[in-house]
C-alpha positions as CSV (number, residue, x, y, z in Angstrom):
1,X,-99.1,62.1,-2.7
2,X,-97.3,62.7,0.4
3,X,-94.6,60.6,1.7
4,X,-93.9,60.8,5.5
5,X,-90.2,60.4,4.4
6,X,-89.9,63.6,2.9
7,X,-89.0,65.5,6.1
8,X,-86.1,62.7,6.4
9,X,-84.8,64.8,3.4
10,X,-85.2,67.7,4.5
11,X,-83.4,67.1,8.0
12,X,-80.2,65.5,5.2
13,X,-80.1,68.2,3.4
14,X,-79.9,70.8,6.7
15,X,-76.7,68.2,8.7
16,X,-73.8,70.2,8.7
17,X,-72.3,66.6,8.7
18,X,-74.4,65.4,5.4
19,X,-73.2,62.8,3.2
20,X,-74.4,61.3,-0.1
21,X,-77.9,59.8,0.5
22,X,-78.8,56.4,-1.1
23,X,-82.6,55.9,-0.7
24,X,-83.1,52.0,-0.1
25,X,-86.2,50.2,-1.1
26,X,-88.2,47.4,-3.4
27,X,-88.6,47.8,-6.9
28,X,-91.8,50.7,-7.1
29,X,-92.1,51.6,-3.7
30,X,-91.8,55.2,-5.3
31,X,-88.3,55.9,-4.7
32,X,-87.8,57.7,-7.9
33,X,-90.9,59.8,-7.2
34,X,-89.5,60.6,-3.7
35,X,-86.1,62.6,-5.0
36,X,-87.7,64.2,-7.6
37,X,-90.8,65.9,-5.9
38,X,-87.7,67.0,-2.9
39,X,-85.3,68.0,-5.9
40,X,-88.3,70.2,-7.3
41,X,-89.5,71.8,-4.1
42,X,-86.0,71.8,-2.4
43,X,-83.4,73.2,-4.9
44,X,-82.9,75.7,-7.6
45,X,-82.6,72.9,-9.9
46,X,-81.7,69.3,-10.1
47,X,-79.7,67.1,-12.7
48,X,-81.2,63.6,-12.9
49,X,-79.4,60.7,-14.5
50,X,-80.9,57.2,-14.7
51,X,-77.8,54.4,-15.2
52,X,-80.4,52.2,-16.2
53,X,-81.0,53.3,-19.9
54,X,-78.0,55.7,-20.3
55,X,-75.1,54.2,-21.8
56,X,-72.8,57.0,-21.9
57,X,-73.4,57.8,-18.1
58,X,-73.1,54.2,-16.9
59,X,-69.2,53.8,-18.0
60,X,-68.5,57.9,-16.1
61,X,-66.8,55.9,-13.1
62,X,-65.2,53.2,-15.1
63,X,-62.2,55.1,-15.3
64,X,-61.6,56.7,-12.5
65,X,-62.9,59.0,-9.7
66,X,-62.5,62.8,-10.8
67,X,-65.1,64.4,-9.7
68,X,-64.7,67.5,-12.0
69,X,-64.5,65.3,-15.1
70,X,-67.6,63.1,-13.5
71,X,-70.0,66.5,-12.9
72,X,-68.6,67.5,-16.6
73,X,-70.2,64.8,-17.6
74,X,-73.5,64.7,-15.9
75,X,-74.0,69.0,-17.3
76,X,-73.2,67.1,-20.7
77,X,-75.9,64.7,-20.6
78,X,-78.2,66.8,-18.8
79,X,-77.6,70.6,-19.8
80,X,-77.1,71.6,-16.3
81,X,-74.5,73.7,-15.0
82,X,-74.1,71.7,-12.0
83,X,-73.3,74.0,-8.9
84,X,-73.6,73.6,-5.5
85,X,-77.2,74.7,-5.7
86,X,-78.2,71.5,-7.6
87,X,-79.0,68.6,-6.1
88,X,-77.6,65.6,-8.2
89,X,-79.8,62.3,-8.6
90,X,-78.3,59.1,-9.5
91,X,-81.5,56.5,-10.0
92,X,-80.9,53.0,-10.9
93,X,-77.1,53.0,-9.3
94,X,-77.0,49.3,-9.5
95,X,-76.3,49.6,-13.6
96,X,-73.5,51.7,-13.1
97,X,-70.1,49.6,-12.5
98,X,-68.5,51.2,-9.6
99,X,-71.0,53.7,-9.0
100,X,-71.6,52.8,-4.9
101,X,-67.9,53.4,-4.9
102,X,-68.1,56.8,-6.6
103,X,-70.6,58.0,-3.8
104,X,-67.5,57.8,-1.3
105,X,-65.4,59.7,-3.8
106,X,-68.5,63.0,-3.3
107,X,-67.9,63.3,0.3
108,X,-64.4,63.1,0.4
109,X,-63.3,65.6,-2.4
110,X,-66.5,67.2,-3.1
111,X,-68.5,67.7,0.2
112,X,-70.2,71.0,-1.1
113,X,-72.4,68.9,-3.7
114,X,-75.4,67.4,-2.5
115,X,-76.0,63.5,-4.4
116,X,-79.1,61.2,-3.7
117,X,-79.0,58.1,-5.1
118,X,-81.4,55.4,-5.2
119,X,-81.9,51.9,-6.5
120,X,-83.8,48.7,-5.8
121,X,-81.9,46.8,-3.0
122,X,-81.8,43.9,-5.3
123,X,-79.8,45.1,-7.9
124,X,-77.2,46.9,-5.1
125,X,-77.0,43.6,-3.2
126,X,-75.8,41.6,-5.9
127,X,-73.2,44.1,-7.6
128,X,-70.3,42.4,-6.9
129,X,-68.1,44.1,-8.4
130,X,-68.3,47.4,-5.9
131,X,-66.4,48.3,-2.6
132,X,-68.9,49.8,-0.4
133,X,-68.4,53.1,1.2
134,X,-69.0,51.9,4.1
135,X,-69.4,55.0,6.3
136,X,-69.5,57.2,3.5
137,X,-73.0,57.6,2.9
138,X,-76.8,58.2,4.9
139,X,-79.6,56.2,3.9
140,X,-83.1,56.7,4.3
141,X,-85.3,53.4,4.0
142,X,-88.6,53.3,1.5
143,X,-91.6,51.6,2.1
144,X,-95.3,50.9,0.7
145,X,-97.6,53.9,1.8
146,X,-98.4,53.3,5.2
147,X,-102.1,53.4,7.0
148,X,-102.2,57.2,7.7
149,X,-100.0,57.8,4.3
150,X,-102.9,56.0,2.4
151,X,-106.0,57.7,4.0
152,X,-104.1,61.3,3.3
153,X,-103.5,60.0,-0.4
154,X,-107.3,59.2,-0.6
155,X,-108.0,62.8,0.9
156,X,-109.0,61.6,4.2
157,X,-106.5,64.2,6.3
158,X,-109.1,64.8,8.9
159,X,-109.0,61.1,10.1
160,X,-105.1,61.2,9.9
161,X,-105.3,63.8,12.3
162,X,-108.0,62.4,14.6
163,X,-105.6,59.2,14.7
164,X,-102.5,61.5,15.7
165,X,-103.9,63.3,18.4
166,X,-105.6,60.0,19.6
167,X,-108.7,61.1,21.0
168,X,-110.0,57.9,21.5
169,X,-113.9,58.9,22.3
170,X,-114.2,60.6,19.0
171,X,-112.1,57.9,17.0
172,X,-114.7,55.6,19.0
173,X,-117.4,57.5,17.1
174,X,-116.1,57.3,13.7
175,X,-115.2,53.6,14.0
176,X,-117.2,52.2,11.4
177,X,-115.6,54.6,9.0
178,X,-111.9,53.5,10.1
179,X,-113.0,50.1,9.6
180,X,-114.3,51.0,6.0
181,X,-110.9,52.3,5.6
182,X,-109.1,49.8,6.4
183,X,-110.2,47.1,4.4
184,X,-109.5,49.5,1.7
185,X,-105.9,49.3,2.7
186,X,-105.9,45.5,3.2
187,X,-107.1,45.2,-0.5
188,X,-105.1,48.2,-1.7
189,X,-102.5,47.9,0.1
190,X,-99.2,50.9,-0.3
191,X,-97.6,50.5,-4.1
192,X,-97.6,54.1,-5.2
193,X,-98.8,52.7,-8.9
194,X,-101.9,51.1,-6.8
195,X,-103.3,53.9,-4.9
196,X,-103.5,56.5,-7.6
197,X,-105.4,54.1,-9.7
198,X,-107.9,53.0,-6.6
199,X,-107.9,56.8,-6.1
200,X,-108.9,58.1,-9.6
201,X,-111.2,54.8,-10.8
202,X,-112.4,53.0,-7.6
203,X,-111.9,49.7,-9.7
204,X,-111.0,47.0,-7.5
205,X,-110.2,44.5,-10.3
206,X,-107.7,46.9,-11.6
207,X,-106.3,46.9,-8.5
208,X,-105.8,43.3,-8.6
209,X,-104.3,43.8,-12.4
210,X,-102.1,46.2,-11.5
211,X,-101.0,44.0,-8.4
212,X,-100.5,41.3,-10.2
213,X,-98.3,43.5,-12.8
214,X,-95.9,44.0,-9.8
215,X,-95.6,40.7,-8.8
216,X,-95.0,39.4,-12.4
217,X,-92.1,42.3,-12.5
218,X,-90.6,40.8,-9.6
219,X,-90.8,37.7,-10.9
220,X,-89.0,38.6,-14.1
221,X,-86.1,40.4,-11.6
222,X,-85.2,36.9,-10.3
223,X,-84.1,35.8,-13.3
224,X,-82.5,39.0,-14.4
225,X,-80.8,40.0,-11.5
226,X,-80.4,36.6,-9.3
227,X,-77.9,33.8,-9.7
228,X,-79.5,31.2,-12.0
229,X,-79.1,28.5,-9.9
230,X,-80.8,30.4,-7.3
231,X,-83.6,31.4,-9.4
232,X,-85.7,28.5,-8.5
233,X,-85.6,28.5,-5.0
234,X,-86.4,32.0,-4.3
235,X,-89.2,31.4,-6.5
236,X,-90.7,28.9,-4.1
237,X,-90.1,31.0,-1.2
238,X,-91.5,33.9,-2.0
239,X,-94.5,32.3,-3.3
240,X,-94.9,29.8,-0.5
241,X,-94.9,33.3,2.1
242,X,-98.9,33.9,2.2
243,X,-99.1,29.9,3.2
244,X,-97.1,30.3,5.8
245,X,-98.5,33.1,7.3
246,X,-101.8,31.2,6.8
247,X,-100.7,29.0,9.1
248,X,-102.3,29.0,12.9
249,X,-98.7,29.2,14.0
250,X,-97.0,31.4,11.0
251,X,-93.3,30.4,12.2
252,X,-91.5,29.9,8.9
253,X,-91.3,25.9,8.1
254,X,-89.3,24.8,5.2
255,X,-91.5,21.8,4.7
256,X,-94.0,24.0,3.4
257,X,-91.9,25.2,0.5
258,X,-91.3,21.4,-0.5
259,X,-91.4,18.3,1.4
260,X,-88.1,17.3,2.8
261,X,-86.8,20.7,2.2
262,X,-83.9,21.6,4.7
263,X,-82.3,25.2,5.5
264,X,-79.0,25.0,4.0
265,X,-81.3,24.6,0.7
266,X,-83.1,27.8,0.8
267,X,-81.0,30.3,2.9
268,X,-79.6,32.0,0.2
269,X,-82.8,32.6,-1.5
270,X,-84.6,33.9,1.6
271,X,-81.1,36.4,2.2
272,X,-82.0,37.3,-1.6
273,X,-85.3,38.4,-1.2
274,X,-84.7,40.0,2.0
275,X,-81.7,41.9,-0.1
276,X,-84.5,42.8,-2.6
277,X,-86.9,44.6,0.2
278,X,-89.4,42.2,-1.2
279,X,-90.0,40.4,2.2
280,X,-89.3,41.0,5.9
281,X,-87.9,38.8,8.4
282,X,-88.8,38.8,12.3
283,X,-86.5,36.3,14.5
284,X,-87.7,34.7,17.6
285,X,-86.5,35.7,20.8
286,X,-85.9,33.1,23.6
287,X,-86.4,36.1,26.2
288,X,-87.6,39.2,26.9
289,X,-84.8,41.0,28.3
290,X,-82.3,43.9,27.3
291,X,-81.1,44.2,24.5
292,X,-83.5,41.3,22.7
293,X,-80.8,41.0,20.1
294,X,-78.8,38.9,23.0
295,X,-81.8,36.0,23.1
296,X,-82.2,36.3,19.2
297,X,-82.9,32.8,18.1
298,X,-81.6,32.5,14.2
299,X,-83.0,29.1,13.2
300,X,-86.7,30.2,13.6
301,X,-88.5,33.1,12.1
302,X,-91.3,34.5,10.5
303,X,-91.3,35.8,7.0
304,X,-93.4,38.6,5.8
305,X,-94.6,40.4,2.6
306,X,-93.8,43.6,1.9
307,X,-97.0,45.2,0.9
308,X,-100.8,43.6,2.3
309,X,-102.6,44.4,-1.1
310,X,-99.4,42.3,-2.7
311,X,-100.1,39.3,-0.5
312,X,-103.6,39.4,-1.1
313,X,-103.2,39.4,-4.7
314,X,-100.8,36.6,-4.5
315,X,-103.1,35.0,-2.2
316,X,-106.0,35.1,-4.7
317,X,-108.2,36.9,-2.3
318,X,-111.1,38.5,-4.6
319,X,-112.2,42.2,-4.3
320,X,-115.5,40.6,-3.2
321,X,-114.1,39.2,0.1
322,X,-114.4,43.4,0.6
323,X,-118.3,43.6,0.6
324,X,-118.5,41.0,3.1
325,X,-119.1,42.1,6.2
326,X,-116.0,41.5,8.5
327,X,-114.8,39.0,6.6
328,X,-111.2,40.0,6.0
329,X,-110.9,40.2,9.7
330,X,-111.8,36.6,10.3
331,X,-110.6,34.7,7.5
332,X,-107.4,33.8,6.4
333,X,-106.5,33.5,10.1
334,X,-105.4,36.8,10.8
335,X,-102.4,36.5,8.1
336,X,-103.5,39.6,6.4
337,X,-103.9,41.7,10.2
338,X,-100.5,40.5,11.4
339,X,-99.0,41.3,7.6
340,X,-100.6,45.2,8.3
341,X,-99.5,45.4,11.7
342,X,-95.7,45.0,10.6
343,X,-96.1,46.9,8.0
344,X,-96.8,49.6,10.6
345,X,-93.8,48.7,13.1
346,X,-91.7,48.7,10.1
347,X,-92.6,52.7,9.3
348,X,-91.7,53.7,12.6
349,X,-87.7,54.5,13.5
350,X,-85.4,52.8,16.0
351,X,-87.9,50.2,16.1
352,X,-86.4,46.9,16.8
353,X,-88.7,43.7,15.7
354,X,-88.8,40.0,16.4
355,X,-91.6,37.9,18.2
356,X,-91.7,35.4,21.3
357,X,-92.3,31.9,21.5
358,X,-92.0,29.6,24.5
359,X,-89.7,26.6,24.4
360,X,-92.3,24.3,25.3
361,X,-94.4,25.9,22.3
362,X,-97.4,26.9,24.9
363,X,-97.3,30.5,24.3
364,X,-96.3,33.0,21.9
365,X,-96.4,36.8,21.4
366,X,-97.1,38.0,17.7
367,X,-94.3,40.7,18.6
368,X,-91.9,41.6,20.6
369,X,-90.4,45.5,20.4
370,X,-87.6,47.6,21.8
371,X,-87.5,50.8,21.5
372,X,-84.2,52.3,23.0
373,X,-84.9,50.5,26.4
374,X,-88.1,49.5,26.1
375,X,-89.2,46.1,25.5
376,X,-93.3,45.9,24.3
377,X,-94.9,42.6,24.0
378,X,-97.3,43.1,21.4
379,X,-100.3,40.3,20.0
380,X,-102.7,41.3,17.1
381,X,-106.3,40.4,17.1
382,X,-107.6,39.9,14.1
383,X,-111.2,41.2,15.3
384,X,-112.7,41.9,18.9
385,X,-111.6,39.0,20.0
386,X,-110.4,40.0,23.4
387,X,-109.1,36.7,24.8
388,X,-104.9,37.0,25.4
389,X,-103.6,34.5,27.4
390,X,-100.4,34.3,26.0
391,X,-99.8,38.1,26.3
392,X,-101.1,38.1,29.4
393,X,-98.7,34.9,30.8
394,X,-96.1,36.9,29.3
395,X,-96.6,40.3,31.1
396,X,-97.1,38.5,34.4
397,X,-93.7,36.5,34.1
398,X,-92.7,40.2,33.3
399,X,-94.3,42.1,35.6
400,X,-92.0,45.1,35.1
401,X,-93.7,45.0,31.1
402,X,-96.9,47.0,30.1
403,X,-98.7,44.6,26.9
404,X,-100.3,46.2,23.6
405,X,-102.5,44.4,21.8
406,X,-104.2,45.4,18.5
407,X,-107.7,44.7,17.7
408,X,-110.8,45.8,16.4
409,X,-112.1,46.4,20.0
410,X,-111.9,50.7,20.9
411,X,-108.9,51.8,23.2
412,X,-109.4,50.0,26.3
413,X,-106.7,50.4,29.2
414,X,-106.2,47.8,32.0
415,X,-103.4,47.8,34.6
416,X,-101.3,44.9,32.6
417,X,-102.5,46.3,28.8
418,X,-103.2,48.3,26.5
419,X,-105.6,47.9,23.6
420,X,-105.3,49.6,20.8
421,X,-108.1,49.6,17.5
422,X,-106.2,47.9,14.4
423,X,-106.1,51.0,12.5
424,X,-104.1,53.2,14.8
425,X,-101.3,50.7,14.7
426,X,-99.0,53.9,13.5
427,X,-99.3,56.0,16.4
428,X,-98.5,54.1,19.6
429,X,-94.8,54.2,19.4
């Protein structure tokens, strides 16, 4: 399985000015995967330590900082002479009292070594027992397989390239199978776990199982690793995210969670979860000027999952919804399209999201994007639906703008837009 992140290692382990690498991401996004297949095909040899069910290991930096006694240990445990040809893997990092703190300790009296660590984001958020290095370290960010990462994992590398060099009369041609496709991917959705078993059975209900697996292990997570009296409350808002997307206007509304809920109840469960990786938030924006961050407005937002097949499991959407027709591009009110199209944005670098809404609530834009100096008004379609009269109010008001919007139409181009098919959301910026 190829991970499009893999040339991010390979361009860490090349910087003259590299530092230790901690690879971010949700529980099985396929993190541990990642630094092992680079420590394989990248290095001599690797010495791999998992804090998680090592006891000896997880005390190492309890003491203190020595870096010789600290790689004495890890050639102990692991029966590698660790050199400066190794690459050194610290998964789980989270179990290890003071381990963040040790990563600082590698670059400022052992630079030669080269150290990846990962760990789910909900178990480093919460240590609170560790100073982090701030400055210290890189980090490299770990999602759910996107679109084109899926259709090479089920072998489909032609289509990845058609998409890349977008020629749009031949994509045109093959547009029934890119649909096919992509309701694959809505059902399937990018959990490493997931796709090798659609790949090697083609069982849809195991899909679901196995879905539903992850979501009970995240579930069991908020009670390991959350405050208790938190537990509750990010239970509700992570299960209440699929309603609100369902929503005609998928703004996030704490009366959906529970009636008469307020803000100040649930802000530190929806700051947990976004800790975790487990959901993404978008802010509104009041305007669409430079940089958007200036206009951000903090007291509305949309939530998002971080995987569509995970939403649709939680959802209860069957695997038959797949043999009918276009029907997971009508139903469930676009929830599902807009979930894939972040999931996209959130795969591409120096991407900035959040999404417009008008004061007067009249008008709003599903996205709204900077890129360096670019601002991109974006709306999603969740078929051919070609109506955009928000968008297009938008761009007017902006004339200096260019609008994208994402459909299941083909590649159209018009003086004030853009539109693109659904499933080559990954390769227009």
């Amino acid at each position: 399985m190829r991970r499009n992140a893999m040339q991010q290692l390979y361009d860490w382990k090349e910087k003259s000015t590299r530092k230790p690498l901690i690879i971010r991401g949700a529980r099985q996004v396929g993190k541990t995967w990642l630094m092992k297949e680079f420590a394989a095909t990248a290095y001599k040899q690797f010495a791999y330590i998992n804090f998680e069910d090592n006891e000896v290991m997880k005390e190492v930096f309890q003491k203190d900082f020595d870096i010789e006694r600290i790689l004495m240990a890890i050639q102990l445990v692991t029966g590698k002479v660790v050199d400066t040809d190794t690459l050194i893997l610290f998964d789980e990092l989270q179990e290890a009292p003071r381990g963040l703190t040790a990563m600082k300790y590698f670059l400022e009296k052992a630079p030669q070594y080269h150290v990846i660590a990962a760990g789910s984001l909900l178990g480093i958020a919460m240590h609170q027992n560790d100073s982090f290095p701030v400055g210290k370290v890189d980090f490299i960010d770990l999602y759910p397989l996107s679109f084109s990462e899926f259709l090479e994992a089920i072998g489909q590398e032609s289509f990845v390239s058609l998409l890349a060099k977008q020629d749009w009369n031949l994509i045109s041609t093959f547009r029934s199978k890119f649909t096919d496709f992509l309701k694959q991917y809505y059902f399937v959705g990018g959990m490493p776990e997931v796709v090798n078993a659609f790949i090697e059975h083609k069982d849809y209900a195991e899909v679901r199982q196995l879905q539903q697996n992850i979501l009970d292990s995240y579930d069991r997570d908020f009670s390991k690793h959350a405050p208790i009296a938190e537990v509750p409350r990010i239970r509700m808002v992570w299960r209440s995210v699929p309603a609100q997307l369902a929503k005609e206007n998928r703004k996030f509304i704490y009366g959906v969670i529970k009636e008469g809920a307020r803000a100040k109840d649930f802000e530190l469960a929806i700051e947990w979860l976004i800790d975790a990786g487990l959901i993404y938030k978008v802010n509104r924006v009041k305007k669409g000027g430079i940089p958007l961050s200036a206009y951000e407005d903090f007291s509305a937002f949309k939530l998002f999952m971080l995987d569509t097949g995970l939403m649709g499991a939680m959802s209860g959407l069957p695997p038959q919804a797949l043999l009918e027709g276009n029907v997971l591009f009508t139903d469930y009110k676009g929830a599902i399209t807009e979930q894939y199209v972040l999931q996209q944005l959130k795969s591409v670098k120096g991407l900035n999201i959040y999404y417009w809404s008008s004061d007067t609530s009249k008008g709003e834009l599903d996205f709204l994007l900077q890129k360096e100096i670019c601002i991109i008004p974006v709306e999603v379609k969740a078929e051919e639906n070609l109506q955009s009269k928000s968008l297009r109010s938008f761009v007017e008001k902006n004339p200096e703008l260019h609008g994208i919007r994402f459909s299941m139409s083909d590649y159209r181009e018009q003086e004030w837009l853009t539109n693109y098919p659904l499933y080559s959301a990954g390769y227009v910026f």
